[in-house]
C-alpha positions in Angstrom: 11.6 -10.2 -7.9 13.6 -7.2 -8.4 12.7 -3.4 -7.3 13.1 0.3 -8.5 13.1 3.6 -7.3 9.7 5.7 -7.9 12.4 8.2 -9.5 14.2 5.7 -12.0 14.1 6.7 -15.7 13.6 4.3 -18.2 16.4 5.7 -19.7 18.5 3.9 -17.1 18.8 6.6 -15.0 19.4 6.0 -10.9 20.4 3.2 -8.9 20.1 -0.4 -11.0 16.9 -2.7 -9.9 17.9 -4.7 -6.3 16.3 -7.7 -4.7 14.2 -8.1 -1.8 16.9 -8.4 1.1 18.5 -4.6 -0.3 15.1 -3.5 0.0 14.4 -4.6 3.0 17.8 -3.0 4.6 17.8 -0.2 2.6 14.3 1.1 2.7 15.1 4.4 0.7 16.7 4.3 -2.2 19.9 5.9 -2.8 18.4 8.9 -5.5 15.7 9.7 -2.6 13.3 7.9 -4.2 11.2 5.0 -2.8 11.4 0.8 -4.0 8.2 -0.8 -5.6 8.1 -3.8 -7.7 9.9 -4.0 -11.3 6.5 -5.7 -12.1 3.7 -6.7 -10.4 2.7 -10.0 -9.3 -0.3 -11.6 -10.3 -3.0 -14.0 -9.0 -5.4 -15.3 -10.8 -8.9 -16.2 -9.4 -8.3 -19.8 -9.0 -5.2 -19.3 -7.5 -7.3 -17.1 -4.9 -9.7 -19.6 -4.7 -7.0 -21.7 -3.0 -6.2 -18.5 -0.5 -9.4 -18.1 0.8 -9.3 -20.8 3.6 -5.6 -20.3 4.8 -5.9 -19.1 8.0 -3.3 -15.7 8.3 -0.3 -16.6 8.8 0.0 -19.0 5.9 -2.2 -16.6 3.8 0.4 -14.1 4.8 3.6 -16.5 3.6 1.3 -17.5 0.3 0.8 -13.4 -0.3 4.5 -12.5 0.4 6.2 -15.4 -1.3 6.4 -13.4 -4.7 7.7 -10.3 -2.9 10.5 -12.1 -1.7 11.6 -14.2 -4.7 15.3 -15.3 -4.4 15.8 -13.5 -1.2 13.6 -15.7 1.6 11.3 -18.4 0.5 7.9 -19.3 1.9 8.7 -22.2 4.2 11.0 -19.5 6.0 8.0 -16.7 5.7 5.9 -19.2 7.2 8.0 -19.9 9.9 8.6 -16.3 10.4 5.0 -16.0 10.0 3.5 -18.2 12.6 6.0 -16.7 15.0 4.8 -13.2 14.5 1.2 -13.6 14.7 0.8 -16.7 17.5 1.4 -13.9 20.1 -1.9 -11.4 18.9 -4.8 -11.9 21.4 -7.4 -12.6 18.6 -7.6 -16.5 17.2 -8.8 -15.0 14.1 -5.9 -12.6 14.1 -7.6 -10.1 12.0 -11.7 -10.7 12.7 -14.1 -9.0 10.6 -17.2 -7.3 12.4 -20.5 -6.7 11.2 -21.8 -2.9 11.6 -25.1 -3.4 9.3 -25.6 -4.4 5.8 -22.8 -4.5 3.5 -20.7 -2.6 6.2 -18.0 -4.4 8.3 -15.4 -3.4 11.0 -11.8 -5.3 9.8 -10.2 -5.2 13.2 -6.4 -4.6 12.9 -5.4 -4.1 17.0 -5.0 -7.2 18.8 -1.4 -7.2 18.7 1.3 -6.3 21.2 0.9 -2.4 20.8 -2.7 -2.4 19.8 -2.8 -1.1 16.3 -2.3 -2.1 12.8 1.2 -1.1 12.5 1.8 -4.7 14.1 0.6 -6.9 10.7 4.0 -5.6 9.0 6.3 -4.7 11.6 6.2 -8.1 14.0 7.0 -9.7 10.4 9.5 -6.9 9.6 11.1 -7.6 13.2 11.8 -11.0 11.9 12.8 -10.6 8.5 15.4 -8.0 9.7 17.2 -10.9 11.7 16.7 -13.5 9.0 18.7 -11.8 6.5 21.4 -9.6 9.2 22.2 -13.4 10.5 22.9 -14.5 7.4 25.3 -11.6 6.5 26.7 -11.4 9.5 25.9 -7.5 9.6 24.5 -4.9 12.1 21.8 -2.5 10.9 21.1 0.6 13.0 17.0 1.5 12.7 16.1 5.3 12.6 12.0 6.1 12.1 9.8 8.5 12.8 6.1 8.2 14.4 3.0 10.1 14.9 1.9 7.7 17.2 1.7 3.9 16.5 4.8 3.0 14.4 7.3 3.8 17.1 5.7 1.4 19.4 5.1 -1.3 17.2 8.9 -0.6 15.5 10.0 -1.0 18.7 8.2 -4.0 20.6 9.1 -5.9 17.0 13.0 -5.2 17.1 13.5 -4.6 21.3 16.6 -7.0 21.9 17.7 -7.9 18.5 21.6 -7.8 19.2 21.8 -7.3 15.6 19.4 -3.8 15.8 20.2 -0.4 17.3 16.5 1.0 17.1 16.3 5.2 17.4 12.8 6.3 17.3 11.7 10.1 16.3 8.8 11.0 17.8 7.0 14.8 18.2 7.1 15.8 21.6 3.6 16.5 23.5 2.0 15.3 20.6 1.3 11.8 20.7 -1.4 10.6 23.4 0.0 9.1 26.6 -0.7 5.7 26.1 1.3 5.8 22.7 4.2 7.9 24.4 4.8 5.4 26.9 4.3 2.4 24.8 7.4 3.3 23.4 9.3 4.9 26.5 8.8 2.1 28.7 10.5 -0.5 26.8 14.5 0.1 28.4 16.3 -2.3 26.1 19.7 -1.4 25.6 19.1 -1.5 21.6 15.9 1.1 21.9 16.4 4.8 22.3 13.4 7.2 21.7 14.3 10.8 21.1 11.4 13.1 21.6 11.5 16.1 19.0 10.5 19.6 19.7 8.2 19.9 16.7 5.9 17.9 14.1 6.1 14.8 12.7 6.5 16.4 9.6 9.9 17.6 10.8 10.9 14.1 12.0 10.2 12.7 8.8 12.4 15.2 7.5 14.7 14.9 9.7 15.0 10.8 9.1 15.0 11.8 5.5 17.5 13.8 5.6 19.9 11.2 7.5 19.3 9.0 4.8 20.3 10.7 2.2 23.4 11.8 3.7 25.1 8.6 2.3 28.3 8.8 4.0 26.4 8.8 7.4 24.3 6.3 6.1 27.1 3.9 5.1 29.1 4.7 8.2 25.9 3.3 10.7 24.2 1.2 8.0 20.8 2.9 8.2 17.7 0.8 8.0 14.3 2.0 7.6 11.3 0.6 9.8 8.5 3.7 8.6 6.1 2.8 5.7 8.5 4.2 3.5 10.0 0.3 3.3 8.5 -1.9 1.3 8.5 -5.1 2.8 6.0 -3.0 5.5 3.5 -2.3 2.6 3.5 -6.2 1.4 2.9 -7.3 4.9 -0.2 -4.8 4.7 -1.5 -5.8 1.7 -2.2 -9.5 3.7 -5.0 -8.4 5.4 -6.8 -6.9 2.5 -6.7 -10.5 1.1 -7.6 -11.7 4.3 -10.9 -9.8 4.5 -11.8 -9.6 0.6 -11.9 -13.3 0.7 -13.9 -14.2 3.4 -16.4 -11.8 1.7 -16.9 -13.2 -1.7 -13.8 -12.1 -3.8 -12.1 -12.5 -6.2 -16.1 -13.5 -7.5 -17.4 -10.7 -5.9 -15.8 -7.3 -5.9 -15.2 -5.4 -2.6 -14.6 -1.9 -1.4 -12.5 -0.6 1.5 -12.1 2.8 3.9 -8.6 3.3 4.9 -8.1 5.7 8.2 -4.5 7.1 6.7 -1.9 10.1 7.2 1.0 8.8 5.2 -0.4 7.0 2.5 1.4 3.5 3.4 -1.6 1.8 4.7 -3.5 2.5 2.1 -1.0 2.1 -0.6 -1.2 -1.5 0.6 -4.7 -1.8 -0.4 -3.2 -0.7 -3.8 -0.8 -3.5 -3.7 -3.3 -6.3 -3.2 -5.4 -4.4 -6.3 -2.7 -4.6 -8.7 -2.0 -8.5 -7.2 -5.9 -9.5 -8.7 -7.7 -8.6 -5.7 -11.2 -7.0 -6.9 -11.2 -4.0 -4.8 -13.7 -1.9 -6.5 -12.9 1.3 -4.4 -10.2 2.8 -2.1 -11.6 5.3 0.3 -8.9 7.7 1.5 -10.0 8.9 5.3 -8.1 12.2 6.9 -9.0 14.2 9.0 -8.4 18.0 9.1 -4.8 17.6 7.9 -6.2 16.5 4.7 -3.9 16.9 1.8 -5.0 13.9 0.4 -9.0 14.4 1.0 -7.6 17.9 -1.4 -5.5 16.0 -4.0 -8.7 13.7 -5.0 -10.6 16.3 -4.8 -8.7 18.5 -7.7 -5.2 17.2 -7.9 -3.6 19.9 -6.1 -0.9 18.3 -3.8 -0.4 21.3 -1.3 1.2 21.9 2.1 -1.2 23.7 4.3 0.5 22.9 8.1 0.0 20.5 10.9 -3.1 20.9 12.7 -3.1 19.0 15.9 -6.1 16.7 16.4 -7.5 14.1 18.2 -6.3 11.4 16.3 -2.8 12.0 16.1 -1.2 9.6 13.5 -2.7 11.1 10.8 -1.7 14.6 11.6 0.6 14.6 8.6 1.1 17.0 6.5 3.4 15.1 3.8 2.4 11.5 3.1 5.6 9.9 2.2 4.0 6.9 0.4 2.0 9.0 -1.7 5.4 9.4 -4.0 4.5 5.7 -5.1 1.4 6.8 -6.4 2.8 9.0 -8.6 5.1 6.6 -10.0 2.3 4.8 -11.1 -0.3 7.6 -12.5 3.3 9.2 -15.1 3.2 5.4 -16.2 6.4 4.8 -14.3 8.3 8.0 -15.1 10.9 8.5 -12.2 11.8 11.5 -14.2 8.4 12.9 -13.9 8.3 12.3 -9.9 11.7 13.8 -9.5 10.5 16.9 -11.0 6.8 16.9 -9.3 8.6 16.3 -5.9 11.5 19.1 -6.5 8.3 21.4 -7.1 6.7 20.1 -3.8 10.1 21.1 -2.0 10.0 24.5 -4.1 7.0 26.0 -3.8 5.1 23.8 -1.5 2.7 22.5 -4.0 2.6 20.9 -7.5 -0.5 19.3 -9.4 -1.2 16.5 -12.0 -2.5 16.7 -15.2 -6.4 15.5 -16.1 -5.7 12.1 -17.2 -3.3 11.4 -13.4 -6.3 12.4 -11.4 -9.0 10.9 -14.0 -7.0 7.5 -13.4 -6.3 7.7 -9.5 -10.0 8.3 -9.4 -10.6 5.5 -10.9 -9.5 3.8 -7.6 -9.4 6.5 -4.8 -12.0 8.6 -3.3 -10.8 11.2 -0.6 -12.8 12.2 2.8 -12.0 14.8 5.4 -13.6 14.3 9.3 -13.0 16.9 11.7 -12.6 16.1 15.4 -16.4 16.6 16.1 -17.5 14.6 13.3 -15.5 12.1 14.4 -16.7 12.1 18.1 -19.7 11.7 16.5 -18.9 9.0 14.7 -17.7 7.3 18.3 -20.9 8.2 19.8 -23.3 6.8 16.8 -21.5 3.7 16.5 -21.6 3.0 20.4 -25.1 3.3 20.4 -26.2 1.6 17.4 -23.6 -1.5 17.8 -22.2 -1.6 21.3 -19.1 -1.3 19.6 -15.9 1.4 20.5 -14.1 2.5 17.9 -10.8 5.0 18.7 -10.6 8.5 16.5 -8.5 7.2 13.6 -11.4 4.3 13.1 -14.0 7.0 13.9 -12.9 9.5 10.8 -13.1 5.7 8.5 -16.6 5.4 9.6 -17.3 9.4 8.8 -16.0 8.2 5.2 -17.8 5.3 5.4 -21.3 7.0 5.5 -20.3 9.0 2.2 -19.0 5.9 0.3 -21.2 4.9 -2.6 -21.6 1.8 -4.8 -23.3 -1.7 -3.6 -20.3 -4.2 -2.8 -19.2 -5.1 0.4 -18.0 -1.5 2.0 -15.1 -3.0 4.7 -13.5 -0.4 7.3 -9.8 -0.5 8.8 -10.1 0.0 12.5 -6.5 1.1 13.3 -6.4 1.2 17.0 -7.3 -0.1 19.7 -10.0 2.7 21.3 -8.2 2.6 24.8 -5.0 4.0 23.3 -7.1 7.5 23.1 -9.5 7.0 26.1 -10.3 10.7 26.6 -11.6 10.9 22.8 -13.4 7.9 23.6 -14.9 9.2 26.8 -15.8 12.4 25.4 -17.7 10.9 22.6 -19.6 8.2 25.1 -19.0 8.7 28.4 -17.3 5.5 28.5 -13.7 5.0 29.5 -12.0 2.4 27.5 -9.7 0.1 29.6 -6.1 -1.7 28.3 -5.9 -5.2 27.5 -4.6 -6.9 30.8 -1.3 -7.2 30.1 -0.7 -3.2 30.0 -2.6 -2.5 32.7 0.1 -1.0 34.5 1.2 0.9 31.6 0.6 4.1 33.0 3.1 3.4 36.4 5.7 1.9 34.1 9.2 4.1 34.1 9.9 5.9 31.2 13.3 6.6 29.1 13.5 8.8 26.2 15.8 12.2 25.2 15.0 15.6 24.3 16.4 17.3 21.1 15.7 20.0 19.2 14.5 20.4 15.4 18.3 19.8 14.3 19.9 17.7 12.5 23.3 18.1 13.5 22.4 17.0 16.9 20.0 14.0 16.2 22.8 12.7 13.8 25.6 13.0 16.7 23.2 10.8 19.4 22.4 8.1 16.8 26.1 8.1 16.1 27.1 8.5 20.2 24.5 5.5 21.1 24.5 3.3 17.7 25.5 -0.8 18.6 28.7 -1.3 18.9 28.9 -3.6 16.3 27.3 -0.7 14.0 29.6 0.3 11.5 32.4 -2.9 11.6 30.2 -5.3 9.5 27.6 -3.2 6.8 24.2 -4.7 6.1 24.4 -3.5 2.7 21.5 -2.3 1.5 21.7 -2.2 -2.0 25.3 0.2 -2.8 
């Protein structure tokens, strides 16, 4: 399997296709532009037959396996596998809930940090260490979060000797419980830098360290946000997961996807374009809903963070969305550069009628404000008995506009006690931790303060990178 850059030209134009292992420890590509497949694997329905009764962690090895060719083959993924998952609190790892007819809850937080960002990066954790031991090499991980990626980047890759992890987060804008899911883990390889602004400008500002490539080199940068691949293949698992224990690939199904930066959704994509029969792609925001807008009239436009109460979606860029793109111009990296040049420009750019004609052919976009998602809280408590957090809650407000008659299959994306007082507001009903973070709340805390600057993000990582960071490169695909 080898990989390009959503802004490769046919012509030959940008970096050369890589493998899987350069993807993996390169995350962006070195023209700015984002790895997805040369070509897409396929399955046919008899080889999905066979999926249906794996239980995850081999379903996830059987699902990868392509993704990976040459670079790690399935007996390791299953061992890698079996390794990640044994430890979520769930036998079923991913269980499917009934809500009423045709509508079912896919429940994606019973892993260490309580949300879905655990499928790929527990995986990620180990793949990371897989291929650095077998370079020999030190990687030094830089990401930003609204919320759940820091914490599960972070419980995956806490004391790896071969990982420096330095998280980006926006400061007073995550809920507590997140916050301190990633400021109370004091490995010596995990710092957390908390950002006076948006997540926006932490994505930026992670961007930006990328692409300078001489700092990049000089640290070995690795990416753990959705903008690496390897995270949007370990999503796409649990699509497969659900779609066949609900009739596919004989019977098509649909899914909602509670999303801010297009990766978890993209992943839905992924398992389409693998044979999966998903019949519809329901794209959930809530007010900071740039993609609810591009569906709607393919305008992609910039319109500011809105703080909300469910605050890894308040995005105002969705990185993955680039990947899209790529695929609506037919793979025309030429075309991307230009429409994301524009987007840098004048804050905006749209696609012709035959782009948006095609990604409606898949996507459908939905906007829920914070009261129609407290709403949503309220109405599914009552009717099921059943908590769902605000992220979950704005899936189930897109839920009740979905049409069409297959099986409709919502993402619940956290855990509803890592935003209690959105919870309690909706129901009057505190939602309690899991056990084993009960005392999350007394636990001491480390993280550091910087400003919207660059210059000074990029001299901590340097001042606090592994000191093995920088004598032995990981690579990544130069």
């Amino acid at each position: 399997m080898r990989y390009i850059s959503t802004r490769h030209t046919k012509e030959g134009g940008g970096p050369s296709p890589v493998g899987f292992d350069d993807v993996l420890l390169s995350g962006l590509a070195r023209d700015g532009g984002l790895y997805v497949p040369e070509t897409w694997p396929a399955l046919k329905p008899q080889a999905m037959d066979a999926l249906a009764p794996l239980d995850y962690p081999t379903l996830a090895a059987r699902v990868l396996a392509p993704f990976t060719q040459g670079a790690v083959d399935e007996r390791a993924l299953l061992t890698m596998a079996k390794d990640a998952y044994k430890g979520f609190d769930h036998e079923a790892t991913a269980p499917l809930i009934q809500l009423g007819p045709n509508r079912w809850l896919l429940e994606l937080f019973h892993g260490p940090t309580l949300a879905f960002k655990d499928f790929a990066l527990q995986l990620l954790g180990r793949l990371f260490d897989h291929v650095l031991t077998k370079r020999a090499a030190h990687m030094t991980i830089v990401g930003a979060t609204s919320g759940d990626t820091g914490s599960a980047a972070i419980a995956a890759c806490r004391g790896r000797p071969n990982l420096s992890v330095f998280i980006l987060h926006p400061h007073g804008r995550v809920s507590e419980v997140q916050r301190r899911q990633m400021t109370s883990v004091l490995d010596d390889n995990v710092h957390n830098i908390a950002i006076d602004g948006s997540f926006d400008d932490c994505q930026a500002l992670v961007k930006a360290m990328f692409n300078d490539l001489a700092f990049r080199d000089q640290l070995s940068l690795g990416a753990i946000n959705s903008i690496n691949w390897a995270r949007i293949a370990a999503q796409a698992v649990y699509y497969f997961y659900a779609g066949l224990r609900l009739g596919a690939p004989t019977r098509p199904v649909a899914f909602v996807v509670p999303t801010g930066n297009f990766g978890n959704v993209y992943a839905g994509y992924a398992a389409r374009q693998m044979g999966l029969p998903i019949k519809r792609l329901h794209v959930a925001t809530n007010v900071n809903d740039i993609l609810a807008r591009f569906f709607a009239s393919g305008a992609y436009e910039k319109a500011g963070v809105t703080p909300s109460a469910s605050p890894s979606m308040d995005i105002e860029v969705a990185s993955n969305f680039e990947r899209l793109l790529f695929e609506l111009h037919g793979g025309n990296g030429a075309a991307v550069r230009g429409l994301m040049e524009q987007l840098g420009r004048d804050g905006r750019f749209a696609v012709g009628a035959a782009e948006l004609q095609s990604a409606r052919q898949v996507f459908r976009g939905h906007r829920a404000d914070d009261a129609a998602a407290l709403r949503a809280i309220a109405h599914t408590y009552k009717e099921s008995g059943i908590l769902i957090d605000p992220h979950t809650a704005a899936g189930i407000v897109a839920a009740g506009e979905a049409e069409g008659d297959a099986p409709l299959i919502c993402l619940a994306t956290a855990h509803p006690a890592k935003f209690p007082e959105a919870v309690e507001r909706a129901t009057g009903i505190k939602p309690k931790l899991p056990a084993r973070l009960a005392d999350l709340l007394e636990r001491p805390e480390r993280a550091t303060r910087l400003p919207n600057d660059l210059t000074r993000v990029k001299d901590f990582v340097r001042a606090h990178a592994g000191a093995g960071a920088g004598l032995r490169s990981a690579g990544g695909g130069r």
